[in-house]
C-alpha positions as CSV (number, residue, x, y, z in Angstrom):
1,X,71.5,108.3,65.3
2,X,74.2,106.9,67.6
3,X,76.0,105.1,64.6
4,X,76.2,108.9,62.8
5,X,77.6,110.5,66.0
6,X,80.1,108.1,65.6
7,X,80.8,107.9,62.4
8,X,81.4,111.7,62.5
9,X,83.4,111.7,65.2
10,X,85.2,108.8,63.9
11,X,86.0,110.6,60.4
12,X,86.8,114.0,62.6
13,X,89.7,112.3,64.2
14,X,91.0,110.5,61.3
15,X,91.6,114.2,59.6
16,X,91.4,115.8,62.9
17,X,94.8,114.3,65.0
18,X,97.3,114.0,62.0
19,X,97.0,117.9,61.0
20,X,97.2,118.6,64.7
21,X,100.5,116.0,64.9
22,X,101.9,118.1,61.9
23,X,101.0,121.3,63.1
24,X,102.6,120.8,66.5
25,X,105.6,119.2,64.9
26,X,105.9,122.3,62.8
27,X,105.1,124.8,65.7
28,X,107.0,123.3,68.6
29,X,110.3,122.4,66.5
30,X,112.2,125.8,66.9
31,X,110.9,125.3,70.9
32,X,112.9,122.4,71.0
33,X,115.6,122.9,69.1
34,X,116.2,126.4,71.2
35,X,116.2,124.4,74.1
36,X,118.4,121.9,73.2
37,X,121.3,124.4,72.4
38,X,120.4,126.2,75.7
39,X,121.2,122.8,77.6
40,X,124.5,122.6,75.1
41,X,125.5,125.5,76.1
42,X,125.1,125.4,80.1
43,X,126.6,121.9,79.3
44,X,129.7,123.4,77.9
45,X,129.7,126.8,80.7
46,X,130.4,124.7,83.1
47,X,134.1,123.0,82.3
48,X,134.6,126.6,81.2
49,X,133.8,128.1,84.7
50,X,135.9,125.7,86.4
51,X,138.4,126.0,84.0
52,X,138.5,130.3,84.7
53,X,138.4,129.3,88.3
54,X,141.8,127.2,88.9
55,X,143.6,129.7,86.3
56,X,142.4,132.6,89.1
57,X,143.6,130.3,91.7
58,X,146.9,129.6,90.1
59,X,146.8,133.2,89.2
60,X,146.7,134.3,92.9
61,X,149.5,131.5,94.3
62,X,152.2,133.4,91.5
63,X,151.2,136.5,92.9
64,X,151.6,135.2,96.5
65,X,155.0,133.6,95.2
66,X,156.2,136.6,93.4
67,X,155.6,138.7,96.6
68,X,157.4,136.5,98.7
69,X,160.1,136.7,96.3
70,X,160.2,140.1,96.1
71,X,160.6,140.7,100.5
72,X,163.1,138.2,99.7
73,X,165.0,140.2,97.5
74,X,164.6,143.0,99.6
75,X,165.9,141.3,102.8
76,X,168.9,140.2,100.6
77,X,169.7,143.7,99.6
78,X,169.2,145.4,103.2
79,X,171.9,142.0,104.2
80,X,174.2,143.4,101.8
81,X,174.2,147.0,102.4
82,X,174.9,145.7,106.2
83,X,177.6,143.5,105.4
84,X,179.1,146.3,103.4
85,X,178.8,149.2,105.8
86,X,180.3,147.0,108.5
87,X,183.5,146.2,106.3
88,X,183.9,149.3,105.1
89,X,183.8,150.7,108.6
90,X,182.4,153.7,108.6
């Protein structure tokens, strides 16, 4: 009776583990594959966010510069207008 068990179980498992090995295969392949571009693509974000993050640096140092230059020009101007209201002399 033992031998039959085992036979069954034996025959069961020889049918049994390679349709379950081909159904998984089938079943968990778009799992996988969905995951893999997910990784790709968090793989790839990253560069990208560092990338956006020194242009908003450099971004904000022009502004800084262009600011300065701009009180510059302004203190230049007011110079000017001095310099020509005293030689005028009025």
């Amino acid at each position: 009776m033992d031998d039959g068990i085992i036979a069954v179980i034996a025959i069961f498992l020889c049918f049994f583990v390679p349709i379950a090995g081909l159904t998984m295969r089938f079943a968990l392949k778009p799992i996988v594959e969905s995951i893999a571009r997910l990784l790709e693509v968090r793989a790839s974000a990253a560069p990208a966010a560092a990338a956006m993050e020194l242009n908003e640096r450099r971004i904000a140092l022009l502004e800084a510069e262009l600011s300065a230059l701009r009180l510059e020009m302004q203190r230049v101007t007011d110079q000017k207008d001095f310099m020509d209201r005293l030689g005028s002399g009025s």
